[in-house]
Structures are given as C-alpha cells and as structure tokens.
C-alpha positions in Angstrom: 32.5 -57.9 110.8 29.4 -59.5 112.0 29.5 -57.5 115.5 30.6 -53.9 113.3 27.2 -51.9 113.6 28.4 -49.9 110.5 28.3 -52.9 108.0 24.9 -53.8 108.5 23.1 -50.4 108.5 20.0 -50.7 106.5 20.0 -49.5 102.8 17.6 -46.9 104.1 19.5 -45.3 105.8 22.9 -45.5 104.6 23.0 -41.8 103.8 23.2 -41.2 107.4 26.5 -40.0 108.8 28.7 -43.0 110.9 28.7 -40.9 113.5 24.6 -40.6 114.1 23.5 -42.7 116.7 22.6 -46.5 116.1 19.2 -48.0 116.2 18.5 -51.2 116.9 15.5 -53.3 117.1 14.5 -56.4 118.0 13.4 -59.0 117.6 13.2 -58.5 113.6 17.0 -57.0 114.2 17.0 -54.3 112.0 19.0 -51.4 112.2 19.7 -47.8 110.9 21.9 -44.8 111.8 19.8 -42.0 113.1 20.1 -38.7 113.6 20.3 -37.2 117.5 16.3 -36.2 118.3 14.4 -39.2 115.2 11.3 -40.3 117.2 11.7 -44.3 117.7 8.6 -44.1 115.5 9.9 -42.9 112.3 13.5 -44.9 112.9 10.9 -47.9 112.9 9.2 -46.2 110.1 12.0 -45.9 107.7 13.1 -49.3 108.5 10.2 -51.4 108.0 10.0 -52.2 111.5 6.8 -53.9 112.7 6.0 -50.9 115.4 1.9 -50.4 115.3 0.6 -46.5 115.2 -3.0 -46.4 114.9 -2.6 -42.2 115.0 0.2 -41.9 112.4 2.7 -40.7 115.4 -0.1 -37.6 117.2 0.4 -39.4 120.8 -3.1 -40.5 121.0 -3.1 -44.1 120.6 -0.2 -45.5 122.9 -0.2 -48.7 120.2 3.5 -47.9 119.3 5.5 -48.9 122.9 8.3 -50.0 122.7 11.4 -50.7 125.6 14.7 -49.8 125.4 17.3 -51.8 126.6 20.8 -50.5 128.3 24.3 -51.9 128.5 26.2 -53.8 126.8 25.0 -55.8 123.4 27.9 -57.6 122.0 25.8 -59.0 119.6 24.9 -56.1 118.3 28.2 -54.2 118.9 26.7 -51.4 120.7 26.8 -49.9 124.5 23.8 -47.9 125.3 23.8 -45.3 127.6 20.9 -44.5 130.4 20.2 -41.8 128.4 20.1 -42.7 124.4 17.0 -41.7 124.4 15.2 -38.2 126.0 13.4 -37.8 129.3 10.1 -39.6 130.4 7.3 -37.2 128.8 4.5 -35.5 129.8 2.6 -37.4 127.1 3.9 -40.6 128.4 2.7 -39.4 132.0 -0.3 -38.8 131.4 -1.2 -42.3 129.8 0.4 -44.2 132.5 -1.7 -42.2 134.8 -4.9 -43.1 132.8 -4.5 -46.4 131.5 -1.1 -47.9 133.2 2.3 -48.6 131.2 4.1 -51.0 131.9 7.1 -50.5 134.0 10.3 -49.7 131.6 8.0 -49.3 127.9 8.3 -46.0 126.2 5.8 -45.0 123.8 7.5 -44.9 120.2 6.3 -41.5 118.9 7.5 -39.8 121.9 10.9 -41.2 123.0 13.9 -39.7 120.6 16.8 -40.8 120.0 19.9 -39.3 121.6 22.6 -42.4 121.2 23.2 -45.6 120.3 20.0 -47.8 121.5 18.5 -51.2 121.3 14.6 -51.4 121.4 12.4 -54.2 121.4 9.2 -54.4 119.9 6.9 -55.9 122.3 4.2 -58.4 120.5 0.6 -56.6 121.3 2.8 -53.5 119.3 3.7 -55.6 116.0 0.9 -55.0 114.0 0.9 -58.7 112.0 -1.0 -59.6 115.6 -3.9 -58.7 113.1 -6.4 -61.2 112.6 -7.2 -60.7 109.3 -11.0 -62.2 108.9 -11.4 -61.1 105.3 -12.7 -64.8 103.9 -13.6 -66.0 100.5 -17.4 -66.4 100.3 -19.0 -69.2 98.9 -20.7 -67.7 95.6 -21.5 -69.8 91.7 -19.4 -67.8 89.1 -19.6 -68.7 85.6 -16.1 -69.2 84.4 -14.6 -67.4 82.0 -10.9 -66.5 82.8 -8.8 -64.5 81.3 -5.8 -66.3 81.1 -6.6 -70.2 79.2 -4.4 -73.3 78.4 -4.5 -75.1 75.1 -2.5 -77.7 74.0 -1.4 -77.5 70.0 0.7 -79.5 67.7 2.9 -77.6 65.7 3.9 -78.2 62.0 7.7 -79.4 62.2 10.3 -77.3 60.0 11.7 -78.1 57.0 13.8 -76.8 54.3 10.7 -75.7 51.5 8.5 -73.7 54.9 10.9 -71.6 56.0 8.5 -70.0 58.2 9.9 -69.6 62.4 8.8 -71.7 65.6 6.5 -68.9 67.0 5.2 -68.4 63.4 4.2 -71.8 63.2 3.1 -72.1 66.7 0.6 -68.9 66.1 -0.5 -70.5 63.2 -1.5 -73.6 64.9 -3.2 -72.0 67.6 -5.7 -70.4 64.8 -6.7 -73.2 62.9 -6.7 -76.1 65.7 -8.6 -72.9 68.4 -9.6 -70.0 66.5 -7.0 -67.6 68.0 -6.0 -64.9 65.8 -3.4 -62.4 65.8 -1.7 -64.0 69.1 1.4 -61.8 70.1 4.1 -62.9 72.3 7.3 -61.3 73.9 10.7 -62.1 74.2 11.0 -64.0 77.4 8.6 -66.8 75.4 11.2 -66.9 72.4 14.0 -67.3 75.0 12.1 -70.8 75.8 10.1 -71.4 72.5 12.6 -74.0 71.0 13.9 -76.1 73.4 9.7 -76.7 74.6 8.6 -77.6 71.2 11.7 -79.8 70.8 11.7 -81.6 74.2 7.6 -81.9 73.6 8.0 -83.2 69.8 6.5 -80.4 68.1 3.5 -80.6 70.5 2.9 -78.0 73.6 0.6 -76.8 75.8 0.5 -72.9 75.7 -1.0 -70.6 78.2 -2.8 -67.5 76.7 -3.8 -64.5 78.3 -7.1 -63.9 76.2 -7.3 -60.1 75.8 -9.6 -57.8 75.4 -11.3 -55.4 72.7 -8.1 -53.1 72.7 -5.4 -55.8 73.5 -4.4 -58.9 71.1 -4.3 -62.6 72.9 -0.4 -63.2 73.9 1.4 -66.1 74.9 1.9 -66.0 78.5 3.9 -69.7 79.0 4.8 -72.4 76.6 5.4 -76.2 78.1 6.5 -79.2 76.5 3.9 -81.7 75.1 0.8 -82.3 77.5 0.7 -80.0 80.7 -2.0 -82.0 82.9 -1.8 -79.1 85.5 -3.3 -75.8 85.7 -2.6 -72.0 86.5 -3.5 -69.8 88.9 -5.1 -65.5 89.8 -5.2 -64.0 92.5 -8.1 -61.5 93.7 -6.7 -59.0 96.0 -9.0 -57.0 98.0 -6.4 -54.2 98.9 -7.8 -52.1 101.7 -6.3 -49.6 103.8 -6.1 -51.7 107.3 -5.8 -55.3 105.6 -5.0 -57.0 102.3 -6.8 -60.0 101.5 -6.1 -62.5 98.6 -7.7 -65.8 97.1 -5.6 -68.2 95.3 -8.2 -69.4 92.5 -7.5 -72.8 90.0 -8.1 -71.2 86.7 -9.5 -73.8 85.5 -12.1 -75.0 87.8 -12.4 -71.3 89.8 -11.9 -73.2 93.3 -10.7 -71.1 95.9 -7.6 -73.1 96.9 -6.4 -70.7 99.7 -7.2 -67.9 100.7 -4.9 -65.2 103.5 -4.2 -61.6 104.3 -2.2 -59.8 106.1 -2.1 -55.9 107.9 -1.4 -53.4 105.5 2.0 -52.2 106.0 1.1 -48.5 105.4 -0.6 -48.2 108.4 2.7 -47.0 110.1 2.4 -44.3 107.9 -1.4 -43.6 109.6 -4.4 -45.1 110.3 -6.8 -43.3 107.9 -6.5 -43.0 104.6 -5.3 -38.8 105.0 -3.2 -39.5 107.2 -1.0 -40.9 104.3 -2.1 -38.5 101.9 -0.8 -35.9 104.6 2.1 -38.2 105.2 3.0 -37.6 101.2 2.4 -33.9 101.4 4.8 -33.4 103.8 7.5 -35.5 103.5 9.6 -35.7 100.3 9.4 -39.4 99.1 6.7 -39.9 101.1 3.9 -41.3 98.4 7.3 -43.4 96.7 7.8 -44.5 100.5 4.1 -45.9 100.8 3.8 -47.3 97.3 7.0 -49.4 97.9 5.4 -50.5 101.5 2.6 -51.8 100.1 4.3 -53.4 97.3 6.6 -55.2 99.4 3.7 -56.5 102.0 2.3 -57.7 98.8 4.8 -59.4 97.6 5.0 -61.4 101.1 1.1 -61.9 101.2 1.9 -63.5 97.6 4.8 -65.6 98.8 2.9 -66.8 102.1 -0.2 -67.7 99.9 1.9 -69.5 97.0 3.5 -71.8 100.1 0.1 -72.7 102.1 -1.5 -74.1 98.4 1.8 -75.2 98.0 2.5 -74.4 94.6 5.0 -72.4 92.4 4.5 -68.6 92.2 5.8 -68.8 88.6 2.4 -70.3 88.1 -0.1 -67.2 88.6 -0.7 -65.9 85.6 -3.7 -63.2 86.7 -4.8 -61.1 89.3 -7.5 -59.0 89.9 -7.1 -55.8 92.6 -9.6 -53.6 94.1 -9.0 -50.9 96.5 -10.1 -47.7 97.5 -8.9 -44.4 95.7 -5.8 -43.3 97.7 -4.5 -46.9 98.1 -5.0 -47.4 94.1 -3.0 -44.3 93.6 -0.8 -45.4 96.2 -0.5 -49.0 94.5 -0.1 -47.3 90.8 3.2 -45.2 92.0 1.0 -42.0 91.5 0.8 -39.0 94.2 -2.4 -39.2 96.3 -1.6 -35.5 96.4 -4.9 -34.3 94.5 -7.3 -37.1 96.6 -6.4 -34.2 99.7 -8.5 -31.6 98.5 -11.6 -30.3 96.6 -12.6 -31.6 94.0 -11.2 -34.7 94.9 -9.6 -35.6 91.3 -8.6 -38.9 90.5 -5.3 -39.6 88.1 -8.0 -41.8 86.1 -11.2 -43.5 87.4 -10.9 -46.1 84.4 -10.0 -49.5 84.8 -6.5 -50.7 84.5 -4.7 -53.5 82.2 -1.2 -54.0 83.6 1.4 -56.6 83.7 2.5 -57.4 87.1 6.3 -56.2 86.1 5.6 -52.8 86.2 4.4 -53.0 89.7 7.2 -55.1 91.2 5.2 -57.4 91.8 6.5 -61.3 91.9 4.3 -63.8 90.3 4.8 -65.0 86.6 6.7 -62.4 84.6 4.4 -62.1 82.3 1.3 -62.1 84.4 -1.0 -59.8 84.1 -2.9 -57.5 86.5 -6.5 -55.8 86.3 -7.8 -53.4 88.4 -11.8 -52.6 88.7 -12.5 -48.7 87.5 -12.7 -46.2 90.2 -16.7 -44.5 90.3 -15.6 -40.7 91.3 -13.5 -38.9 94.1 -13.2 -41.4 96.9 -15.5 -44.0 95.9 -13.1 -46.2 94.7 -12.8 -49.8 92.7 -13.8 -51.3 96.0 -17.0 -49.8 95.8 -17.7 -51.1 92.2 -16.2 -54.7 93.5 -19.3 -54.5 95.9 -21.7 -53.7 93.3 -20.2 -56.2 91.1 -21.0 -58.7 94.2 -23.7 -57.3 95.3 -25.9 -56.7 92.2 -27.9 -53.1 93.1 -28.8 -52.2 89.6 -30.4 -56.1 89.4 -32.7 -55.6 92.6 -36.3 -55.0 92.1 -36.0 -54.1 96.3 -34.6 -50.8 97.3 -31.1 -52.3 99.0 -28.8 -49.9 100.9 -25.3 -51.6 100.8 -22.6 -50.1 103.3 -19.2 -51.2 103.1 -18.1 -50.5 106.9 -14.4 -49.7 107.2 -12.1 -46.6 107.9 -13.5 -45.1 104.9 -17.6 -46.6 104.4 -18.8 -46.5 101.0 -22.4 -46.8 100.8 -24.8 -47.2 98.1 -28.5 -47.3 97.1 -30.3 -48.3 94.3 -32.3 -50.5 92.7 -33.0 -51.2 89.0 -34.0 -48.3 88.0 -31.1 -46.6 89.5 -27.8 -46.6 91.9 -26.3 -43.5 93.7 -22.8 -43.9 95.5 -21.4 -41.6 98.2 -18.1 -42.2 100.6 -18.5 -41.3 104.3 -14.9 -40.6 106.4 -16.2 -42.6 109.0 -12.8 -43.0 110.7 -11.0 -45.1 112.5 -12.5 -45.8 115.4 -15.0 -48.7 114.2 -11.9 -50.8 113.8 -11.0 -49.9 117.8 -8.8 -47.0 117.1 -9.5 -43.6 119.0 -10.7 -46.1 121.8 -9.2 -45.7 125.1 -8.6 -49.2 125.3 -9.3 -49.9 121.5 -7.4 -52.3 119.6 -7.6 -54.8 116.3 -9.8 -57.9 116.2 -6.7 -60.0 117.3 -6.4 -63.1 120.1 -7.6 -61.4 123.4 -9.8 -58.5 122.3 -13.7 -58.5 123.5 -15.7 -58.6 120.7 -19.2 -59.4 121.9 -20.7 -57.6 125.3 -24.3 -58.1 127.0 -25.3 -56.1 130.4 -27.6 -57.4 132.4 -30.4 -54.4 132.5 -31.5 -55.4 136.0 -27.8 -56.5 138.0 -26.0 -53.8 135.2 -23.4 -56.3 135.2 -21.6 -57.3 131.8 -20.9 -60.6 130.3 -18.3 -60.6 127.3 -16.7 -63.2 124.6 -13.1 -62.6 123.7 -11.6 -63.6 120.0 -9.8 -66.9 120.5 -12.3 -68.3 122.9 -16.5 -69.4 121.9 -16.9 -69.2 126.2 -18.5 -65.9 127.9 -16.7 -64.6 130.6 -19.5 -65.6 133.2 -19.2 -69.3 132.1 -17.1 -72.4 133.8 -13.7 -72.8 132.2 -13.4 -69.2 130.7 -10.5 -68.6 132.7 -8.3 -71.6 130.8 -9.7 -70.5 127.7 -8.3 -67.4 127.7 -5.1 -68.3 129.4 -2.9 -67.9 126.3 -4.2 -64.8 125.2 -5.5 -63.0 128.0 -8.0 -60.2 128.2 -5.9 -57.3 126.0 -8.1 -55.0 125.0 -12.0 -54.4 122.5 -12.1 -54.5 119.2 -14.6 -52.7 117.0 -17.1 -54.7 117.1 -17.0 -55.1 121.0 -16.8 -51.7 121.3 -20.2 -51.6 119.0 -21.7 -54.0 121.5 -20.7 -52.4 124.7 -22.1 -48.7 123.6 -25.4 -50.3 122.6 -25.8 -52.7 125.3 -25.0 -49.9 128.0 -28.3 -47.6 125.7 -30.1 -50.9 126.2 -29.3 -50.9 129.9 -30.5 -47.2 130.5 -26.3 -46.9 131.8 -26.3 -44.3 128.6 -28.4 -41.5 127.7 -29.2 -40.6 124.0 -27.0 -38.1 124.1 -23.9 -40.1 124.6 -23.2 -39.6 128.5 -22.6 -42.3 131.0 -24.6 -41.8 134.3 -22.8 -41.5 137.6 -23.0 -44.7 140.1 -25.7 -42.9 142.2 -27.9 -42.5 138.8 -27.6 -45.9 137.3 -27.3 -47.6 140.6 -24.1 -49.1 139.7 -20.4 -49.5 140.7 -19.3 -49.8 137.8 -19.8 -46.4 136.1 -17.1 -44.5 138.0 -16.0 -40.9 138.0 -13.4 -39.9 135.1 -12.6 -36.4 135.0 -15.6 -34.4 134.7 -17.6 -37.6 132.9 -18.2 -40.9 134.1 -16.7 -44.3 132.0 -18.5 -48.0 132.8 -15.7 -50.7 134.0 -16.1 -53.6 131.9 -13.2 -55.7 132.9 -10.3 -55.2 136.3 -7.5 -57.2 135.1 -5.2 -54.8 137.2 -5.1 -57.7 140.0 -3.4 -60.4 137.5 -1.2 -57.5 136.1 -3.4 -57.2 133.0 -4.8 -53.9 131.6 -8.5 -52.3 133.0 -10.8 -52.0 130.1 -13.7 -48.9 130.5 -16.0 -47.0 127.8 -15.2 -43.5 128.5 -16.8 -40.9 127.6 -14.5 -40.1 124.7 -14.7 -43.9 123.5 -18.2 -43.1 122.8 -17.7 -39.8 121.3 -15.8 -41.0 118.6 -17.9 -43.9 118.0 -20.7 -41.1 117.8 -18.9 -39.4 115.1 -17.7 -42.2 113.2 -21.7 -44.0 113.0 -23.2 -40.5 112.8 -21.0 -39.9 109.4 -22.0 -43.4 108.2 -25.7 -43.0 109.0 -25.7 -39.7 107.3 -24.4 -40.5 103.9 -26.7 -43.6 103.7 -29.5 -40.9 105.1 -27.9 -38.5 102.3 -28.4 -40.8 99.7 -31.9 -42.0 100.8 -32.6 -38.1 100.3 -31.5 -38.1 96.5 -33.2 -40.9 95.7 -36.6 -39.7 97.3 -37.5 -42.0 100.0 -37.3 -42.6 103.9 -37.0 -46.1 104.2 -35.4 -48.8 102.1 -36.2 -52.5 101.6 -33.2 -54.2 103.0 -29.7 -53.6 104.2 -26.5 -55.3 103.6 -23.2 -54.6 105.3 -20.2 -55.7 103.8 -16.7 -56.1 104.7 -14.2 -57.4 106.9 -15.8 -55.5 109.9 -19.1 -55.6 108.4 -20.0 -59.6 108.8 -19.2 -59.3 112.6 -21.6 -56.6 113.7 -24.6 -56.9 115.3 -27.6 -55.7 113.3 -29.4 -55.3 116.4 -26.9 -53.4 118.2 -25.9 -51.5 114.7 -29.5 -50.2 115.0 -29.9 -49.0 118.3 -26.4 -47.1 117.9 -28.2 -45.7 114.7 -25.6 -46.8 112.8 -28.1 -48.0 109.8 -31.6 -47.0 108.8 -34.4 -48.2 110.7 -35.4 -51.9 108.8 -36.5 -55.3 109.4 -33.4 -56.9 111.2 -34.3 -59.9 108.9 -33.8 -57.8 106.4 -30.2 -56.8 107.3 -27.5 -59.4 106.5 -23.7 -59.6 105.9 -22.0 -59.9 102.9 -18.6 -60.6 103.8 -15.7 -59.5 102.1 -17.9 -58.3 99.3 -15.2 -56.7 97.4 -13.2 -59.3 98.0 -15.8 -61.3 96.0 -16.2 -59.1 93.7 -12.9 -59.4 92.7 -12.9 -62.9 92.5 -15.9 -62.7 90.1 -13.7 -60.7 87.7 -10.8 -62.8 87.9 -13.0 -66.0 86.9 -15.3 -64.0 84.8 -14.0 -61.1 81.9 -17.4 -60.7 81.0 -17.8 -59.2 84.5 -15.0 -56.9 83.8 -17.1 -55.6 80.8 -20.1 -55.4 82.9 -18.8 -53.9 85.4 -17.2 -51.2 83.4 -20.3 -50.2 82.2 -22.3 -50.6 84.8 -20.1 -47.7 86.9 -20.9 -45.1 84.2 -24.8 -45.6 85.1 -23.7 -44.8 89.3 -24.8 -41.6 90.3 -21.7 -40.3 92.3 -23.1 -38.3 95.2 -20.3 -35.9 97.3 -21.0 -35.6 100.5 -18.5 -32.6 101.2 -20.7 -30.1 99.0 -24.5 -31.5 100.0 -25.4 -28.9 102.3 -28.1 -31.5 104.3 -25.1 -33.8 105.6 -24.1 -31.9 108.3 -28.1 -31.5 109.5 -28.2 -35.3 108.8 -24.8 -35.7 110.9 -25.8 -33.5 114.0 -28.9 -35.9 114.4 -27.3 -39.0 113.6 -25.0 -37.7 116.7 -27.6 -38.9 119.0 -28.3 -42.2 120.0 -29.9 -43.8 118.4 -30.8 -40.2 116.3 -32.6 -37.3 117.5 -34.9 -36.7 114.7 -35.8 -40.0 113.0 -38.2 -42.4 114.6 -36.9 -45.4 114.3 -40.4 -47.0 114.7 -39.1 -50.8 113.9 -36.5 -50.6 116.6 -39.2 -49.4 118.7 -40.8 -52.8 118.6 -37.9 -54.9 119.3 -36.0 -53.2 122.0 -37.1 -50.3 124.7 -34.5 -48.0 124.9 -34.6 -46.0 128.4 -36.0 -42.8 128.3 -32.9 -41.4 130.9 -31.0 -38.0 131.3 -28.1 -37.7 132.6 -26.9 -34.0 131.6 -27.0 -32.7 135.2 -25.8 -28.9 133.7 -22.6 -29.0 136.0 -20.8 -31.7 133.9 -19.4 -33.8 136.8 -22.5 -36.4 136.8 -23.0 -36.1 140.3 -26.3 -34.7 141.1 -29.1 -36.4 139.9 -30.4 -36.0 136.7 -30.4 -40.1 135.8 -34.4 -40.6 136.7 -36.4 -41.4 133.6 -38.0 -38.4 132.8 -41.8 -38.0 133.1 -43.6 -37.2 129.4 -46.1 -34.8 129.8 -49.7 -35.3 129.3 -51.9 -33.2 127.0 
C-alpha cells in the first residue's frame, strides 16, 4: 500500500474522483487528486503546501516557482508524463525575459495541471524562509495575571460533614484567600479526588481570576505543594507573521519568545486579498480560519519545546490582531470588513477559552483578545496604545505601526485620533521586481556614493558591506537573493540623496546621471545595484515600477498621519515612533527623505519594536491593563480615511518625493536633496533633461 497514490490522498481532497490526476509535492510529500486544468498554486493551496504567493495567484510576483519533475517515481507510485502540466506561458516568458528563471522552474499560478505530476518546492519559494524579527522588548510591567496559584489545605471528610471534595475545596479557598464564589468544570472533578488524596487533603490550585462579569474558576488542581509555575502566551497575530512570548506567570519573565509566517498568506498578501479570497470561494473564510489555527497551533508547539516545558502548562493567552485576521481567527466571515461602512462582528474585547478555537494549550486555558477601535483599526492598534501610552503624553506623538495595513495615531493627553492607511504590500518587498522577505540573503541596508554613484550594501545574515574584505565568505551560504523592505527603503532614498532620482520618482538615463549603472528598461530607466548573473545568481535593479509602488504605499502612510494631523489642528508634531516588525529596522533618515513620516527631529523619531506585541504582553501580566485599555479605546477618535475628502489631496502630494507641497524644512538642514529633472516629455530618458535646474531670480 505504501507506493498506492490513492491511499494516501490528502483528507482535502478526498472528494476528488480516482481518476483526477495526482499531485505531488516535495519535499513536505503531500499529495491530492486534482482536477485536469487546478493551477499548481491552489493544489498547494488546498494542501497546506509551503508554496510562497506574495499576489494571491495575479502572476505578478514570480515567488510561487516551482519544478516539475518527469518519469518514473516509484516512491511515489506515479509516471509523469512531459506534459502533466500545460505549455510554457506567455506570463512565464515574459519574467524570464525580465528577471531570468531558472532553467526547468515553472511559476505555480500559471502551470496547470493536466496528469499525474510530482513538483518540488524549491527553498527561496517556502515561505517559513521568513525571518521573523518580531522580539520581546525589554519593558517593567506590574504584575498582575490573570491566572494565580494557591496552595490550600482542605478539611478531610467525615461521616457528620457530608459536604463534597470541590465543596470543601471552594470553601477553603475563601477563608485561607478570600476567593468567593469559585466555579469549576468537569474535567477538574474528573481529577479532584485522586489530587486531594495523593496530596493529603493539601493542593495547590490554579485559578483563573475573573473578571467583573465572570466568577474565579479552577483551572488545575495538583497534589500537595506545586513548587513550579504556569505559563501565557501574548500573540501578536499579524497578517504576514505571528509572533508569541512564553511568559512565567509568576515572575512575568519572558522565557522564549518565536514566530513564524502566517500561513494565510497563500491565500494573499494583503489583508483583501483574503477577504476577496472568502467572497469568492465557498469555504473560503472556514479555509483561512483553519490555516491560521493550525500555524498556531505549531508556533505553540515549537515555542512549548524551545522553553522546554509542557504545553498542558499555559494556562493564558493574550491575542491582538488586526480586524480581518481577528474575524478570521474568531471563525466569523471577513465578508462585511470588504465594503463601506466597514462593520465589524463586535469591536469589544473577547473572553474565550482556548477550546473553542482549537487551539492546544491547557484545556481549560483561557484566551483574551484586546477590543477592536472601529472599521480596520483593529486590537493591534489598541495593543500599541496600550504600549505606547498616547493619552499619557504631554508631547504631541504620532505613532505608526508600519506593516501591510499601517495604523497610525496621534494624540496626546488631551486627546487621541486613530485612522488605518492600506499601505500595501510593498514595504515588506512585495510588488518589488526583485522584492522579497527580510530572510538570509536579502539587502537590507544601501549607501551610494553621491560623487562615484556607486552603491555599497549589507545583506541579512552577514554585519560586512559588500565593499569590505571577507564579504564574499560571509555571504557564501546565503548568497545575494534578493531586497527586503527595508533595503528597498534605503535604496530609493539613497538614489534621491544621490541626485540618480528626481522628485517625481523617475530614474535618470546614464548620460544624465553620468552613470552605468542606470540603464535603459523599456521606456524608463532602473539603477543596477548588484550583477550576480556571472556566478549564476539573480541581477537586482530599482525599476521604475519598484519605486512606484513604494510611492504609493509611503504616500498612503504619509497621508493618513497628514490626515490626522489635520483633525487634530496642527502641522507638526513633537515626536514620532514607528512600531512593528518592519518598523524598528527603518531608517528615520531615509523614512524622511522618502516622505514616509512628517518632517521632525530625527532624534525625535525612535522605534518601538513589536509594540503590539508588547502590548499584549502587558495585558497578559497585567488585567488591570485589560480594564484600562477597554476604556481607554472608547475615548479614540476613530478617523476613516475612505470618506475624508482631503486624503486623496494629501495622497497626490505625498506622491512626490519627498512631497510636493510640504516643506520639510528639518530635512532641509540635514541632507540636500538634488534639485534634478529628468521628465524629458518623450518618456525614454534619453535626451537631456537631468541638469539641475536653474531657480529663477526675482
């Protein structure tokens, strides 16, 4: 039976007839019937396959190649045929032309299948190449969990107290601790006895304190003196990654701390994508939520083995997430998050037990997650204002969370407005013609030289730049693969710096800029930042489109912070932070001249890390926070960028570099941006219209 392809279809797609063609794919070997004409994309898809797609399956990315392999498999009981799966593309053609394929890939989304097939998943296409740098910050909480031990000694029965175990047990938790009206279930009566026996009528009991509306309850019972501790977990669940911190209950250490990619992104990049995704396919939100469940539950596992302790032992956990991944999370249809007016199922916050969302910690444990604010400013957003105290500043402090979806806000304390911008993909090195995630091998820091025009760059995985001895064996195991968003950041404002860019967003021609490095692409021009075509490795450019989409993705960020500044009646602000993953490895210098942020002190702009992520730690170690921050959302002005008529005149100058109608008068007096044109009229950057352009006098 082991080589019969039929026994070990996947449970997925067991419906399929015997006579559909078989997929397999390696290495995670998992395989599915298929109808003739599936894309490889949405076998992988239905099968949990590791197969990246940053553009949900459009064609645009190239992330999900893949290579089929023909003849015979024994192992896999299968023959496949030269032609299980259609005909070399157009599509295909046209990136190979452009950026090179390898010789024998296919690109996923394209390639169908026609017969029986084995693919393999090459390792730049598996998305758990992510390097997830969501960290735990280093932050004083007061402690106060939700979820306490207490050790009790319990009146033995006799024949004149007839009273039960738990009876007595409840009654000794209220006169030796003051805990009234403790509840249990049925799972603690299973083990009551035999604990208080073994432990000689004395226990230590785990309680999961309650709140206002809930009653303390009895969350574990062991015999006599339990000298160890429990565990929560604070899950920062965002729509590329999803972090967790292991915390000691007791003594609120962080005692490990992981993520991993979020396994939805095969579904799309962004967060509509998925709520597109669910619109159109039947199943498709049930599809998503068990996804994300599952990944969890692996994050969980992974976590639970690195601190090296029993999962049976995490009692709590604390999530925060953005509104479509919290319906997402819940089981609930993302359906209404697609259009005006944007309603969500409930914006409160949530008291669960794990349970009911499949979820494989203690039985019993339970779950809270941080209240939503309005629309798409979700519980991630209040996580960051739980963090990042707005409403306790006496400065005005703009805070941006920077991901695919940046949720911004202003205030101080006499007030705090909230907005969410779509900023896209394409900070995180999607939309990028030779984008990719932070992982091993991507550039994520770039300097030009403003005299030579010649770059120097730093890859993830090595602390050399490419200009200095040894860089070549530093980066022998991972190579030079591709730029992350951050490098791509870098690379856009270093080439403004340069005077390679104009404010508009076009690359000059080499005659312009003086430089062979900007050569002719099409009808624009795109700067070569790295040849590895000699060693067989990929060339890496900014193109023209690279910086187009980067346009649109800061000019949307700039504009709802600019949108915001509006409401609350000024044109500057005391300080910036930027928070998340992405957010503590930008530049603040190079975030400025992009005109990413308002124009501030760059002392005054820091990073707040994982700020959600922190935020949800605080509310793990901390109910009182969970109160707080309850109430402190009510008081957030929820500002909606789709309906404020001034966004889109914000946007279009936010479009330019660093904007075409704001000053920027601080950034003047740090950097000198070069006053070049190089919109020639005729599109093709050849005549000469790079020469700085002469003000005129009077």
């Amino acid at each position: 039976m082991a080589n019969d392809p039929v026994s070990e279809i996947s449970t997925e797609t067991a419906t399929h007839p015997a006579n559909d063609p078989l997929v397999v794919f390696t290495p995670s070997g998992k395989r599915g019937r298929f109808p003739v004409g599936t894309p490889v994309l949405t076998a992988a898809r239905q099968l949990g396959v590791d197969l990246d797609s940053v553009c949900g399956g459009r064609g645009i990315c190239s992330k999900c190649q893949i290579t089929p392999s023909y003849g015979e498999f024994s192992k896999h009981g299968v023959t496949v045929a030269e032609d299980a799966l259609t005909d070399w593309n157009k599509v295909e053609q046209r990136y190979k032309d452009k950026r090179g394929l390898i010789d024998g890939r296919r690109l996923g989304c394209q390639a169908q299948v026609q017969g029986d097939v084995v693919i393999d998943v090459p390792p730049e296409s598996q998305v758990h190449r992510q390097v997830v740098r969501k960290r735990a910050e280093v932050r004083d909480i007061t402690m106060n969990p939700s979820t306490r031990l207490y050790y009790v000694e319990v009146e033995e029965p006799d024949m004149h107290k007839p009273s039960g175990d738990l009876e007595r047990l409840v009654t000794a938790l209220e006169e030796q601790w003051q805990l009234r009206d403790v509840k249990t279930d049925l799972r603690i009566l299973q083990l009551l006895q035999p604990a208080l026996r073994k432990g000689k009528w004395t226990a230590t009991v785990a309680v999961h304190l309650g709140s206002n509306s809930q009653s303390p309850k009895i969350m574990h019972v062991w015999p006599g003196y339990y000298d160890g501790t429990v565990y929560g977990l604070a899950v920062d669940l965002g729509s590329t990654t999803i972090a967790a911190h292991l915390c000691d209950l007791k003594t609120g250490e962080v005692v490990a701390s992981s993520g991993i990619m979020n396994p939805q992104i095969r579904f799309g990049e962004d967060l509509m994508s998925r709520v597109s995704y669910a619109m159109m396919n039947t199943g498709g939100d049930q599809e998503m939520t068990r996804a994300v469940r599952e990944g969890m539950n692996d994050l969980f596992t992974q976590i639970a083995s690195e601190a090296d302790i029993d999962k049976a032992l995490i009692v709590d956990a604390v999530f925060v997430c953005n509104p479509v991944m919290h319906h997402l999370f819940l089981g609930i249809d993302p359906f209404e998050l697609g259009q005006a007016p944007f309603a969500l199922a409930t914006s409160d916050a949530m008291n669960l037990r794990a349970v009911e969302l499949d979820l494989n910690i203690h039985p019993a444990a339970r779950v809270y997650l941080l209240p939503c604010i309005a629309g798409h400013v979700g519980a991630d957003a209040a996580a960051v204002a739980l963090s990042e105290a707005p409403d306790k500043s006496d400065d005005l402090m703009l805070v941006v969370d920077v991901g695919t979806n940046a949720e911004i806000l202003l205030g101080n304390k006499d007030k705090v407005l909230a907005c969410s911008s779509p900023t896209g993909p394409a900070f995180e090195g999607a939309q990028i013609s030779s984008g990719q995630r932070a992982a091993p091998g991507a550039i994520e820091r770039v300097e030009i030289d403003p005299v030579t025009k010649e770059p120097r760059f730093r890859v993830i995985g090595s602390e050399l730049w490419s200009d200095e001895d040894r860089f070549d064996e530093a980066i022998a195991t991972t190579g030079i693969t591709g730029i992350c968003g951050s490098g791509i950041i870098e690379a856009i404002a270093e080439l403004r710096l340069a005077g390679l860019l104009d404010a508009s967003g076009l690359i000059g021609s080499a005659e312009q800029t003086g430089t062979a490095r900007c050569i002719q692409d099409g009808r624009t021009n795109s700067y070569l930042l790295w040849d590895g075509s000699a060693e067989g490795g990929p060339t890496i450019t900014v193109t023209n489109p690279d910086i187009r989409a980067i346009q649109m993705a800061k000019a949307a960020l700039y504009s709802g912070a600019r949108l915001l500044m509006d409401k609350f009646g000024v044109d500057k602000v005391d300080r910036v932070v930027l928070a998340g993953a992405f957010g503590a490895h930008i530049s603040s210098k190079h975030a400025m001249v992009l005109g990413m942020i308002p124009d501030c002190p760059l002392d005054k702009v820091t990073s707040a890390g994982n700020a959600a992520g922190t935020g949800a730690r605080i509310a793990l170690l901390n109910t009182t926070a969970r109160a707080e921050i309850e109430a402190t959302v009510q008081q957030i002005e929820k500002i909606e960028t789709a309906v404020e008529p001034r966004f889109q005149e914000h946007f279009v100058n936010a479009s330019a570099i660093p904007n075409s109608a704001e000053p920027f008068p601080i950034l003047n007096t740090i950097v000198s941006l070069p006053d070049v044109n190089f919109n020639t009229g005729g599109g093709d950057g050849s005549r000469d219209g790079g020469r700085p352009r002469r003000r005129r006098r009077g």
